[in-house]
PDB file of N, CA, C and O in Angstrom:
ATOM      1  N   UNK A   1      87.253  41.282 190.469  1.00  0.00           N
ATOM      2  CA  UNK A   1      87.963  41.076 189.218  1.00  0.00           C
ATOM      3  C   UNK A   1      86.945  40.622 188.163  1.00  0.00           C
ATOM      4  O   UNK A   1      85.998  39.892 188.451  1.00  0.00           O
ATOM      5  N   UNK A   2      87.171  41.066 186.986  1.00  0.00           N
ATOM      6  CA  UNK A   2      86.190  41.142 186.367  1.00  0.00           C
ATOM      7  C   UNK A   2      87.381  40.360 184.495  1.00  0.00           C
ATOM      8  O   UNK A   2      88.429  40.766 183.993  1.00  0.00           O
ATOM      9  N   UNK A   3      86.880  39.745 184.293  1.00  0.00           N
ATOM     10  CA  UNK A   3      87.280  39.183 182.420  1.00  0.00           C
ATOM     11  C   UNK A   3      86.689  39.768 181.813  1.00  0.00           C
ATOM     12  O   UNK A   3      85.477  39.752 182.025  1.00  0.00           O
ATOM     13  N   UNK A   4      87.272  40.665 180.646  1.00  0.00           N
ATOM     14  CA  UNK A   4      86.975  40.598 179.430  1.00  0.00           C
ATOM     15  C   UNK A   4      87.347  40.322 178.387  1.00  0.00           C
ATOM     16  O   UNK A   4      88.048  41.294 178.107  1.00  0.00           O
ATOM     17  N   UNK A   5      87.384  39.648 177.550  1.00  0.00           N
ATOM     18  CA  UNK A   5      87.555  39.511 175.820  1.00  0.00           C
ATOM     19  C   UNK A   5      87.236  40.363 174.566  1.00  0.00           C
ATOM     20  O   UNK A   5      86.192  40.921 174.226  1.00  0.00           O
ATOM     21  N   UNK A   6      88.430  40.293 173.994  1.00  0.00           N
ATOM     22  CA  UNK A   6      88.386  41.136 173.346  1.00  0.00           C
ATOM     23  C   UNK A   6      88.965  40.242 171.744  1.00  0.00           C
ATOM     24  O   UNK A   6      90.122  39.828 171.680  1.00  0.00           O
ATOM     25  N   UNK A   7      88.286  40.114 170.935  1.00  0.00           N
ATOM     26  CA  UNK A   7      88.463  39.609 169.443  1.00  0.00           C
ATOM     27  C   UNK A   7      88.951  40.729 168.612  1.00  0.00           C
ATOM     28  O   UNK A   7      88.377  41.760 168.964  1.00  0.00           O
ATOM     29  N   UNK A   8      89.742  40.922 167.697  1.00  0.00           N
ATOM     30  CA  UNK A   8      89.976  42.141 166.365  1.00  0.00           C
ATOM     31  C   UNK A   8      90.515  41.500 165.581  1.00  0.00           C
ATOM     32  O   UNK A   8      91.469  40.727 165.678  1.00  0.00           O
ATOM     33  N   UNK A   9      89.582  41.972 164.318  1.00  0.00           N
ATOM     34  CA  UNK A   9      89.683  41.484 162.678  1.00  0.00           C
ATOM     35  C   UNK A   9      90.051  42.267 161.953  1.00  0.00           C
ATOM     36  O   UNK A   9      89.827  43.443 162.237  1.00  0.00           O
ATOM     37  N   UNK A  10      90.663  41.989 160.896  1.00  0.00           N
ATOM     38  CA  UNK A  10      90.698  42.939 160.005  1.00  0.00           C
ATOM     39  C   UNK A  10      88.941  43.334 159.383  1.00  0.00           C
ATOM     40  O   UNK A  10      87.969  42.584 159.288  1.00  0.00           O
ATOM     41  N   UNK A  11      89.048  44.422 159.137  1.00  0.00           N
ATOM     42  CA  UNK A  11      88.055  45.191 158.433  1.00  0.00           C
ATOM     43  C   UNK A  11      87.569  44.227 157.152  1.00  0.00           C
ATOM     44  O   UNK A  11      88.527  43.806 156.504  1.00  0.00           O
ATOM     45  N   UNK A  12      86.435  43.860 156.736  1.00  0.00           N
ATOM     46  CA  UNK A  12      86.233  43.509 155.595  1.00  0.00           C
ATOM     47  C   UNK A  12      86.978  44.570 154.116  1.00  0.00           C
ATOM     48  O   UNK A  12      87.210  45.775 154.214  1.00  0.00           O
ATOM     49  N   UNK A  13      87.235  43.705 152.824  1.00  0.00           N
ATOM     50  CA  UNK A  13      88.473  44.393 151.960  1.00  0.00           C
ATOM     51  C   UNK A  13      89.045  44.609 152.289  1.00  0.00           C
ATOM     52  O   UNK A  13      89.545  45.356 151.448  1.00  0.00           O
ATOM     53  N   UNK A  14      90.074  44.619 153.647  1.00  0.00           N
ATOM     54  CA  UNK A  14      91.466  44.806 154.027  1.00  0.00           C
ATOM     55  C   UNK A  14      92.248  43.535 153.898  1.00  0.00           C
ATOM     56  O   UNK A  14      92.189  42.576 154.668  1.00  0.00           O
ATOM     57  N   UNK A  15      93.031  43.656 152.762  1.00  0.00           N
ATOM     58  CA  UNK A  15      93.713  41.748 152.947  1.00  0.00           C
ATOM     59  C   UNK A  15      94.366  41.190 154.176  1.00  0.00           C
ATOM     60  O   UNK A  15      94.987  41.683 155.118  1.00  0.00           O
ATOM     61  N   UNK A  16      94.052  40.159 153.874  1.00  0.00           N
ATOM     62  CA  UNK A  16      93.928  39.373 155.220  1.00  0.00           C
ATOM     63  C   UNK A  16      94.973  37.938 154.917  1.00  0.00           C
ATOM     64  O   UNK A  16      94.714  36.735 154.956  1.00  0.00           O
ATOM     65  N   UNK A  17      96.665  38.945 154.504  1.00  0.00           N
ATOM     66  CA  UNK A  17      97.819  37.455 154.098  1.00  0.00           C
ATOM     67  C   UNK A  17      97.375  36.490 155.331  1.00  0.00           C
ATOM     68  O   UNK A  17      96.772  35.449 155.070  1.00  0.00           O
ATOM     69  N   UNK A  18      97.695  36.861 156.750  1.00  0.00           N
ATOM     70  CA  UNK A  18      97.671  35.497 157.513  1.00  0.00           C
ATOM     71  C   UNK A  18      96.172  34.633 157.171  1.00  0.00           C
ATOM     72  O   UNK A  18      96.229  33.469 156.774  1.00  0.00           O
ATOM     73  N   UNK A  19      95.467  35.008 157.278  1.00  0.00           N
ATOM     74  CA  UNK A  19      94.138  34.341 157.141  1.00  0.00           C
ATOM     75  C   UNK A  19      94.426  33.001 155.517  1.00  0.00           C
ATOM     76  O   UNK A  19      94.190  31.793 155.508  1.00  0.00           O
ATOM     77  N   UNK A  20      95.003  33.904 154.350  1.00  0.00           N
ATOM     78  CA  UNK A  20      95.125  33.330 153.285  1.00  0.00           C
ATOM     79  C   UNK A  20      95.941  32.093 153.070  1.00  0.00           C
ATOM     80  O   UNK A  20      95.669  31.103 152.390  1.00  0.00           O
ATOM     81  N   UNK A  21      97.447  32.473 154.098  1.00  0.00           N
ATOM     82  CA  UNK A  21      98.155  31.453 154.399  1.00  0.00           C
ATOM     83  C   UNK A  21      97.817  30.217 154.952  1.00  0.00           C
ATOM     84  O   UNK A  21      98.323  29.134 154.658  1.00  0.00           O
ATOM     85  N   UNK A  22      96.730  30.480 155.960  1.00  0.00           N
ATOM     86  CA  UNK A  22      96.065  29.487 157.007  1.00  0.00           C
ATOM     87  C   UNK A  22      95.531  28.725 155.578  1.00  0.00           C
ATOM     88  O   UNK A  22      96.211  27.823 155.090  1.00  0.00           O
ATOM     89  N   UNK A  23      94.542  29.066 155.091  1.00  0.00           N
ATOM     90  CA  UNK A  23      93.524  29.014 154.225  1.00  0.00           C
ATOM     91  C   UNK A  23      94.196  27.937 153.134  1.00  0.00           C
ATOM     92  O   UNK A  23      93.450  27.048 152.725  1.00  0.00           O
ATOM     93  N   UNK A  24      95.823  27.989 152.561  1.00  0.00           N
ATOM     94  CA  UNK A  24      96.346  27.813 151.340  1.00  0.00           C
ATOM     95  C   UNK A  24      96.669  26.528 152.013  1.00  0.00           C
ATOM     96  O   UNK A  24      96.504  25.470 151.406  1.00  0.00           O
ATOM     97  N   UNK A  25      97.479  26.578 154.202  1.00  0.00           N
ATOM     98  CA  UNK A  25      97.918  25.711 154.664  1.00  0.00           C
ATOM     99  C   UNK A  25      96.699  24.304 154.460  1.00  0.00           C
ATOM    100  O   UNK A  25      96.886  23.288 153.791  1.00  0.00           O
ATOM    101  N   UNK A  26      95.585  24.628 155.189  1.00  0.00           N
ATOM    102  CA  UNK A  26      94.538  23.912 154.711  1.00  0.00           C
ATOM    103  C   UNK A  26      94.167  23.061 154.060  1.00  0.00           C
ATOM    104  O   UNK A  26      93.925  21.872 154.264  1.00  0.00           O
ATOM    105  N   UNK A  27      94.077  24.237 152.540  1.00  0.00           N
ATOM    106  CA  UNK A  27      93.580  23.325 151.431  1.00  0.00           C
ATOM    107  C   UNK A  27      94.957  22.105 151.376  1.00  0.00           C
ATOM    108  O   UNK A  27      94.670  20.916 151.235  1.00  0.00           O
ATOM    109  N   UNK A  28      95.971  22.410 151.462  1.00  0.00           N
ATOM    110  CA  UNK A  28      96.952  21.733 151.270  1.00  0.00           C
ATOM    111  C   UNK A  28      96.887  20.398 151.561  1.00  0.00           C
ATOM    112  O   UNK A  28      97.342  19.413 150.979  1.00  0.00           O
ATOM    113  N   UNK A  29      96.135  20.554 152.728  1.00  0.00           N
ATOM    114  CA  UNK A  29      96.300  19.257 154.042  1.00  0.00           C
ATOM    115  C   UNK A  29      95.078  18.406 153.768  1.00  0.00           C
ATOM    116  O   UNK A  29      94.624  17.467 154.423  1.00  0.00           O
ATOM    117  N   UNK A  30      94.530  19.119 152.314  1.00  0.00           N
ATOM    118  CA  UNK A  30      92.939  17.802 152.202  1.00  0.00           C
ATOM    119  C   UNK A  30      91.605  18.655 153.020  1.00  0.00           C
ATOM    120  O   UNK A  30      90.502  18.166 152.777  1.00  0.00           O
ATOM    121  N   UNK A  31      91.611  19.527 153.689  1.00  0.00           N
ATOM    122  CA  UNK A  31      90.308  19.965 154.224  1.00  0.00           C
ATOM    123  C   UNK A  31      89.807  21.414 153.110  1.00  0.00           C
ATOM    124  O   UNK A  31      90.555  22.268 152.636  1.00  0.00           O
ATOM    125  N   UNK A  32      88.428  21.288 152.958  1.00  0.00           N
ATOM    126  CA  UNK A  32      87.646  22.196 152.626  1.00  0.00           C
ATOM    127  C   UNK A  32      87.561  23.436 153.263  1.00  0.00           C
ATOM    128  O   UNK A  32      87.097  23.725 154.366  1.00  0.00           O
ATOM    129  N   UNK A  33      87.885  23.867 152.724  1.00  0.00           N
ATOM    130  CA  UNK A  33      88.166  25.537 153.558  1.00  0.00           C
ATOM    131  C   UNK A  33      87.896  26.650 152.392  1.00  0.00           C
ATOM    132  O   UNK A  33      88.638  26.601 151.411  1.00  0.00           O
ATOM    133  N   UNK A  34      86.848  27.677 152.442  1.00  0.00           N
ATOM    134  CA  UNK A  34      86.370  28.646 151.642  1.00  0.00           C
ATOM    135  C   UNK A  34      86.864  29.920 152.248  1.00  0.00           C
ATOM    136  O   UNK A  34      86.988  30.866 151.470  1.00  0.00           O
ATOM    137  N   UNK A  35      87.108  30.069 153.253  1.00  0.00           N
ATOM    138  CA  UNK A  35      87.798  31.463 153.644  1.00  0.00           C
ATOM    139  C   UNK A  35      88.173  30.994 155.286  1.00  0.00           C
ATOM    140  O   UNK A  35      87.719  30.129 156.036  1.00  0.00           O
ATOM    141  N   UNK A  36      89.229  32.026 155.411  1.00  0.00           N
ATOM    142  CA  UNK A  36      89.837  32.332 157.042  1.00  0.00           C
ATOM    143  C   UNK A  36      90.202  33.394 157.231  1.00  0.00           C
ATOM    144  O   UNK A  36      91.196  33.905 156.716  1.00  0.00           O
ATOM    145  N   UNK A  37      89.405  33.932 158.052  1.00  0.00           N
ATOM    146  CA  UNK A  37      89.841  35.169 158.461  1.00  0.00           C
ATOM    147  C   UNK A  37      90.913  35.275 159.666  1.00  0.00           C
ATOM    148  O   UNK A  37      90.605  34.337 160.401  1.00  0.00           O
ATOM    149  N   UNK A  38      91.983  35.926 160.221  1.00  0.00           N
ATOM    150  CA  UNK A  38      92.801  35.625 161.236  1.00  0.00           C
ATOM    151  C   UNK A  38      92.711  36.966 162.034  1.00  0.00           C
ATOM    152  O   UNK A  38      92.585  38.090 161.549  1.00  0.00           O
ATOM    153  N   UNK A  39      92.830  36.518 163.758  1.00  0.00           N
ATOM    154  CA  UNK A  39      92.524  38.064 163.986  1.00  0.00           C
ATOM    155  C   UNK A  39      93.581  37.760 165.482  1.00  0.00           C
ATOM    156  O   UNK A  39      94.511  36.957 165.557  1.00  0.00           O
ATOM    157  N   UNK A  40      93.181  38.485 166.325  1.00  0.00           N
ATOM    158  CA  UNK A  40      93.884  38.706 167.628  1.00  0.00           C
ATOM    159  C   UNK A  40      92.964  38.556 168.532  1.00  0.00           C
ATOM    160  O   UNK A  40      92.070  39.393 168.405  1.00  0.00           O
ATOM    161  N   UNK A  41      92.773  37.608 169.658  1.00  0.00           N
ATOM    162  CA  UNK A  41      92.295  37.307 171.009  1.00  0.00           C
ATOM    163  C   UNK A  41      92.935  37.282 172.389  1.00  0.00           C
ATOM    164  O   UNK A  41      93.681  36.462 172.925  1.00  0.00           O
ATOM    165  N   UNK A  42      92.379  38.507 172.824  1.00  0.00           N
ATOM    166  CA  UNK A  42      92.936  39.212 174.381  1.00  0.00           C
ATOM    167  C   UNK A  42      92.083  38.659 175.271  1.00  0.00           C
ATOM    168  O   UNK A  42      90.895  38.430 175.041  1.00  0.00           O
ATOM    169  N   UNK A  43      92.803  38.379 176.547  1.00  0.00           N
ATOM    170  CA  UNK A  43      91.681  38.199 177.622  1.00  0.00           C
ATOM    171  C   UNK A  43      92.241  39.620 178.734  1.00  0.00           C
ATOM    172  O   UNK A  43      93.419  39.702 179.082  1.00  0.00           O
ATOM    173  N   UNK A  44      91.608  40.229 178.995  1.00  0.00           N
ATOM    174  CA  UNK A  44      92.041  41.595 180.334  1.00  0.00           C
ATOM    175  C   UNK A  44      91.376  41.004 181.550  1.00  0.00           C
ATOM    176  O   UNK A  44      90.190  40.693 181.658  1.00  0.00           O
ATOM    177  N   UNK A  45      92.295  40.905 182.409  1.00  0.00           N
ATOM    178  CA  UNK A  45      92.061  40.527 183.961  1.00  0.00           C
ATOM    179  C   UNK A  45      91.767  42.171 184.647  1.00  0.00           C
ATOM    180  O   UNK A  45      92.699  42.932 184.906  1.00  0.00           O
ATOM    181  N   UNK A  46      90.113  42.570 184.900  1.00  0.00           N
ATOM    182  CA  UNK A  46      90.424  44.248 185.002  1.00  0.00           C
ATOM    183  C   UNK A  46      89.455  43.961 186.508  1.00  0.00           C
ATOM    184  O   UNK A  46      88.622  43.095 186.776  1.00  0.00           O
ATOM    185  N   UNK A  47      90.018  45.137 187.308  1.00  0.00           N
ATOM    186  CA  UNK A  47      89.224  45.449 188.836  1.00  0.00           C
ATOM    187  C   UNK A  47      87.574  45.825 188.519  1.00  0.00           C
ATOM    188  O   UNK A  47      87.384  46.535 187.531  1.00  0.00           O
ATOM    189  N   UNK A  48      86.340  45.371 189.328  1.00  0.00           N
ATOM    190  CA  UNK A  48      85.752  46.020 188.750  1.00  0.00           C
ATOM    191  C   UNK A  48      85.236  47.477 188.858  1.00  0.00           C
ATOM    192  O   UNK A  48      85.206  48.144 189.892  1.00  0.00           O
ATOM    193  N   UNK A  49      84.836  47.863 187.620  1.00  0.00           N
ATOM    194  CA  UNK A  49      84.768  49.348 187.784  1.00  0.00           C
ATOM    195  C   UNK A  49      85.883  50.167 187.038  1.00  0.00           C
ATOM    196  O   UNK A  49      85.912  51.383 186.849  1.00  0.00           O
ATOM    197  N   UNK A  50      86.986  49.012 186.582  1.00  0.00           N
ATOM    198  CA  UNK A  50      88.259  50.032 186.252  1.00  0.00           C
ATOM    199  C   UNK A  50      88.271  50.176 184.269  1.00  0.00           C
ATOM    200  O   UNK A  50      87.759  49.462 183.407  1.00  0.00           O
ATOM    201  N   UNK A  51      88.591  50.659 184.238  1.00  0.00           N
ATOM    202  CA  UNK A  51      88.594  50.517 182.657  1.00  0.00           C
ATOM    203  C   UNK A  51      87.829  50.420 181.296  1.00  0.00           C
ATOM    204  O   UNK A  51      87.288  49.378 180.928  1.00  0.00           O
ATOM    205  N   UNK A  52      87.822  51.697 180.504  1.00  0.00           N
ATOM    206  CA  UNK A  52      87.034  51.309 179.341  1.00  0.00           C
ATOM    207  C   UNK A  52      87.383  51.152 178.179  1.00  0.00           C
ATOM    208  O   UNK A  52      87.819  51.901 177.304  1.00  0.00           O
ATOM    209  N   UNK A  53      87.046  49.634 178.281  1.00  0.00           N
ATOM    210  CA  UNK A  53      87.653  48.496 177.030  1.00  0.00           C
ATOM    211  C   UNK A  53      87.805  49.163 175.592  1.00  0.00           C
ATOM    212  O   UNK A  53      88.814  49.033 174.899  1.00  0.00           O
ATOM    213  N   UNK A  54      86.568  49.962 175.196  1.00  0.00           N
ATOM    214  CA  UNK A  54      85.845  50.473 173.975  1.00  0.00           C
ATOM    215  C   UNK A  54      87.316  51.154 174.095  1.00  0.00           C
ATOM    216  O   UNK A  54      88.183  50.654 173.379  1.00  0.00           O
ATOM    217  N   UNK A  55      87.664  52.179 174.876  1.00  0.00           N
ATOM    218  CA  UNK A  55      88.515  53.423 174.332  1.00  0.00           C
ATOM    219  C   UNK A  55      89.990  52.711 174.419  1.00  0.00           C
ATOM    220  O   UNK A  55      90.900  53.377 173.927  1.00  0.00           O
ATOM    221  N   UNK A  56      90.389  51.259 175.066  1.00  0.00           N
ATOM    222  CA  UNK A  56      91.480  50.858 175.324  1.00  0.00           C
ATOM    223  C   UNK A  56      91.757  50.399 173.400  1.00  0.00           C
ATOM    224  O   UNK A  56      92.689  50.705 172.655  1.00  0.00           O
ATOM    225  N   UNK A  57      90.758  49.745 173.191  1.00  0.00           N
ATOM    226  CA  UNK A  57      90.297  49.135 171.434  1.00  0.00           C
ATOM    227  C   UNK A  57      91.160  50.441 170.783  1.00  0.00           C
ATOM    228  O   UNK A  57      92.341  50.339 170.450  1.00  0.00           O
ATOM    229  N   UNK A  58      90.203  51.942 170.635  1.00  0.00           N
ATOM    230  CA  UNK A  58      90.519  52.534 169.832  1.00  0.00           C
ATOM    231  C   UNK A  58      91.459  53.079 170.178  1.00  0.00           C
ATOM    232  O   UNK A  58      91.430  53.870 169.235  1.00  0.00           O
ATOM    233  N   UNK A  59      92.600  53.480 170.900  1.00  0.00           N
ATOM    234  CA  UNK A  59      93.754  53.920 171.244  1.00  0.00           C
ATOM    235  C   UNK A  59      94.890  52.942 171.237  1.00  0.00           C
ATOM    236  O   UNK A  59      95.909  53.418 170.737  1.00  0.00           O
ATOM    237  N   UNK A  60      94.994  51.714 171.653  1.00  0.00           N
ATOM    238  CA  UNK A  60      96.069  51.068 171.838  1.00  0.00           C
ATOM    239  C   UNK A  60      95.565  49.738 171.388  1.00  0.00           C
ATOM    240  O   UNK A  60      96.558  49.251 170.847  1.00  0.00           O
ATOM    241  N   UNK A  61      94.676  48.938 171.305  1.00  0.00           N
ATOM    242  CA  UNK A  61      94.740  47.755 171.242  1.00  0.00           C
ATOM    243  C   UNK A  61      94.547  46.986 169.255  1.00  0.00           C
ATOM    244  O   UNK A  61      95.088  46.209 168.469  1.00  0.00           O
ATOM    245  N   UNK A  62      93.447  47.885 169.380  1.00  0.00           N
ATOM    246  CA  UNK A  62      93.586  48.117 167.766  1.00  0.00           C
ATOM    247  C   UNK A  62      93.425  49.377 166.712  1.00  0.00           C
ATOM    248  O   UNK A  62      93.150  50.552 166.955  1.00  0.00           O
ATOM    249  N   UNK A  63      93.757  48.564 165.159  1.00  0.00           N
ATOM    250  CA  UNK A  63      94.080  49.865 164.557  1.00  0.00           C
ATOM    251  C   UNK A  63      92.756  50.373 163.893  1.00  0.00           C
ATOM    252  O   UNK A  63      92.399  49.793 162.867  1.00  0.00           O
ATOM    253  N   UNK A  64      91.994  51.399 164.379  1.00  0.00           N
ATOM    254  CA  UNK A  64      90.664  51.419 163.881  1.00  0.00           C
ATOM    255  C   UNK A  64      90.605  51.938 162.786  1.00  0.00           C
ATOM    256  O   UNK A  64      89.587  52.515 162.404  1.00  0.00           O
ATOM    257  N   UNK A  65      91.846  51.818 161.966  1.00  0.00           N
ATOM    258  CA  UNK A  65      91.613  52.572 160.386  1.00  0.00           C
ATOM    259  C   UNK A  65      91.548  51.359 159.763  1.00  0.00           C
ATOM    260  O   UNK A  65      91.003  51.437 158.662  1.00  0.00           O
ATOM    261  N   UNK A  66      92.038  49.875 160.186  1.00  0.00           N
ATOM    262  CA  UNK A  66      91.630  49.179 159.309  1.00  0.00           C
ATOM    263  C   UNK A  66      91.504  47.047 160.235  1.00  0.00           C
ATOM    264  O   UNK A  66      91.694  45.885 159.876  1.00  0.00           O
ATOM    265  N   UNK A  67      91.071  47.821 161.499  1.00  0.00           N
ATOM    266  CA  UNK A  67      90.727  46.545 162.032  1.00  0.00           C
ATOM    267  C   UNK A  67      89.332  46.505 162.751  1.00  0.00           C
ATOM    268  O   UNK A  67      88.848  47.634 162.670  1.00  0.00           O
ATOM    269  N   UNK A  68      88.666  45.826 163.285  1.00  0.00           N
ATOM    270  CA  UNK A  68      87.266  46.349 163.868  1.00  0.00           C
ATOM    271  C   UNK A  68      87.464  44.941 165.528  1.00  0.00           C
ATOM    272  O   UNK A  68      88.190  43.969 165.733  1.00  0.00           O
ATOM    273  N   UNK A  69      86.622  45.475 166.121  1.00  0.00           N
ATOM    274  CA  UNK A  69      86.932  44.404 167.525  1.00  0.00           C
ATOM    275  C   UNK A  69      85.117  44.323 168.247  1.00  0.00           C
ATOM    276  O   UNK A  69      84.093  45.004 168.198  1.00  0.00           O
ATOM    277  N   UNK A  70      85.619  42.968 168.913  1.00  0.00           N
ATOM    278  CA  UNK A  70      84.087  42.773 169.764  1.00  0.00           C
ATOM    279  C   UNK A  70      84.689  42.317 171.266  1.00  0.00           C
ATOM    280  O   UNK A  70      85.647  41.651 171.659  1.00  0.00           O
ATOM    281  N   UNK A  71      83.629  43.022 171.851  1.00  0.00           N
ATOM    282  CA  UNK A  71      84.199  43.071 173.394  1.00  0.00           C
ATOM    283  C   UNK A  71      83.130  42.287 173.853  1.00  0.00           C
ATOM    284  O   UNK A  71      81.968  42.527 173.528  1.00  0.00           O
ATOM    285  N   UNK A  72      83.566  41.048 174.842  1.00  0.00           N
ATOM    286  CA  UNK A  72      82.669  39.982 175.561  1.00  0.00           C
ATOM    287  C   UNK A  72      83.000  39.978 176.940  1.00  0.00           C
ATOM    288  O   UNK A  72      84.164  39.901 177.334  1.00  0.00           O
ATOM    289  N   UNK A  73      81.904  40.066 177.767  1.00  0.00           N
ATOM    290  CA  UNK A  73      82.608  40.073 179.247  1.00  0.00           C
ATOM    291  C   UNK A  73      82.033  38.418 179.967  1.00  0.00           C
ATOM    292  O   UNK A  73      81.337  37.700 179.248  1.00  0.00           O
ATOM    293  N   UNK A  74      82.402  37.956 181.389  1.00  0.00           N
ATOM    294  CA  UNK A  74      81.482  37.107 181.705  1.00  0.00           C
ATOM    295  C   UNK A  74      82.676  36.076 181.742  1.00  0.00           C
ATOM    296  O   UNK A  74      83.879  36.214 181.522  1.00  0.00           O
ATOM    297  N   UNK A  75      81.837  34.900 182.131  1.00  0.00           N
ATOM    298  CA  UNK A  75      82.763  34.122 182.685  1.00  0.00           C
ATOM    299  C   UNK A  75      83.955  33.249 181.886  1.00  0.00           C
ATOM    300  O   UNK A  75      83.742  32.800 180.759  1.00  0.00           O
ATOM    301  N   UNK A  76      85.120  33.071 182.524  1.00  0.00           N
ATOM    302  CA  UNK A  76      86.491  32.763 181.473  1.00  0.00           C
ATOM    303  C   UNK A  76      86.433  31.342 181.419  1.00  0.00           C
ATOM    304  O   UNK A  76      86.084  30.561 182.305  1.00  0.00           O
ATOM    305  N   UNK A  77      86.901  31.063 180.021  1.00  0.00           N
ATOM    306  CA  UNK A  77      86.747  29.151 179.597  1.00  0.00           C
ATOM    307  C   UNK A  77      87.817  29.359 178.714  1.00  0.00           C
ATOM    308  O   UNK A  77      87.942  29.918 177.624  1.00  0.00           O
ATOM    309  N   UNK A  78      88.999  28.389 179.953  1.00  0.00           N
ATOM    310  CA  UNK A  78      90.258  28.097 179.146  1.00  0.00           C
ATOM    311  C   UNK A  78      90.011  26.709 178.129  1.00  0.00           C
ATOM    312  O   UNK A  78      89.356  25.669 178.195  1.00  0.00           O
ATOM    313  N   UNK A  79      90.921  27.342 177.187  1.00  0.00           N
ATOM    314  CA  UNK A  79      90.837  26.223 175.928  1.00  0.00           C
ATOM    315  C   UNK A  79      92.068  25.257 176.424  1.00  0.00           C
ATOM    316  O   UNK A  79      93.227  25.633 176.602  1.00  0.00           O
ATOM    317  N   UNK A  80      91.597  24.027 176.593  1.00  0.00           N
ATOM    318  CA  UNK A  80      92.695  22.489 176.731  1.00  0.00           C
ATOM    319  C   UNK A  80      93.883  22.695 175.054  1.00  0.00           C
ATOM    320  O   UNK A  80      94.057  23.351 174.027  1.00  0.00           O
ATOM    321  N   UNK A  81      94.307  21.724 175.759  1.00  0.00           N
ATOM    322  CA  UNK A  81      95.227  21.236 174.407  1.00  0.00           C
ATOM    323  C   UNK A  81      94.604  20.595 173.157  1.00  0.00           C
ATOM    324  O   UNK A  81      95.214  20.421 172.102  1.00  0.00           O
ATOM    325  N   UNK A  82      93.278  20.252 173.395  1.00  0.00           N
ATOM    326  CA  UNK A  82      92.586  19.513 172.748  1.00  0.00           C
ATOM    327  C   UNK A  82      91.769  20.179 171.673  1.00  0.00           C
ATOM    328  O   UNK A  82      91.254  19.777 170.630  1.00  0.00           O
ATOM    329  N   UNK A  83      91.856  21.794 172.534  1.00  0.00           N
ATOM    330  CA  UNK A  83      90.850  23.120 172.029  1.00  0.00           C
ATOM    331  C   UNK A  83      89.632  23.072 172.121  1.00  0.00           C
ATOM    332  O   UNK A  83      88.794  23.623 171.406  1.00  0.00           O
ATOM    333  N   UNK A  84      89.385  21.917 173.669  1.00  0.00           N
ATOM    334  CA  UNK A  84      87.630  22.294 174.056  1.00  0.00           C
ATOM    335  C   UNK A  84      87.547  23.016 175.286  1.00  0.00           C
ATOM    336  O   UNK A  84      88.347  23.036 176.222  1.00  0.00           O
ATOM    337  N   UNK A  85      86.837  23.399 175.192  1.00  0.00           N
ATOM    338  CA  UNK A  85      86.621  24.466 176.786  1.00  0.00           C
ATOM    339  C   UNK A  85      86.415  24.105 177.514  1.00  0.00           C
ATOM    340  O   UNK A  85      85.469  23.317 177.492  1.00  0.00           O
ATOM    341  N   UNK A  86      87.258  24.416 179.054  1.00  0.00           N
ATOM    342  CA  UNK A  86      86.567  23.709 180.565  1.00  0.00           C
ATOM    343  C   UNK A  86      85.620  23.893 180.764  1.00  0.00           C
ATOM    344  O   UNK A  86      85.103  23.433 181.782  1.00  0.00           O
TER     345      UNK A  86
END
């Protein structure tokens, strides 16, 4: 069994409302914040040998007309409640 990660952003110039919202929530709350971008984080539990991530991206996972993605493999670090890594 093999992890991979998978991050997708919007495309640079593609607006980015959730990111802005985060961004507006923010400033609101007293913190310095110059931009947020908001995206989508997958983890795939895959056999190894099975599956290619790249073509899973451009067919189903994201929209490659206006999102872009980075694929990380290697070992998995769950985030606590705290949001630090084991």
């Amino acid at each position: 069994m093999r992890t991979v990660r998978v991050v997708i952003t919007l495309k640079p110039g593609v607006l980015d409302a959730p990111g802005q919202a985060i961004r507006q929530g923010l400033r609101a709350l007293g913190f310095a914040v110059d931009e947020v971008r908001a995206g989508k984080y997958l983890e795939l539990a895959l056999p190894h040998g099975a599956g290619d991530v790249e073509e899973m991206c451009a067919r189903f996972l994201a929209n490659p007309l206006i999102e872009t993605w980075r694929i990380e493999e290697g070992e998995r670090q769950m985030a606590t409640a705290g949001g630090t890594a084991e």
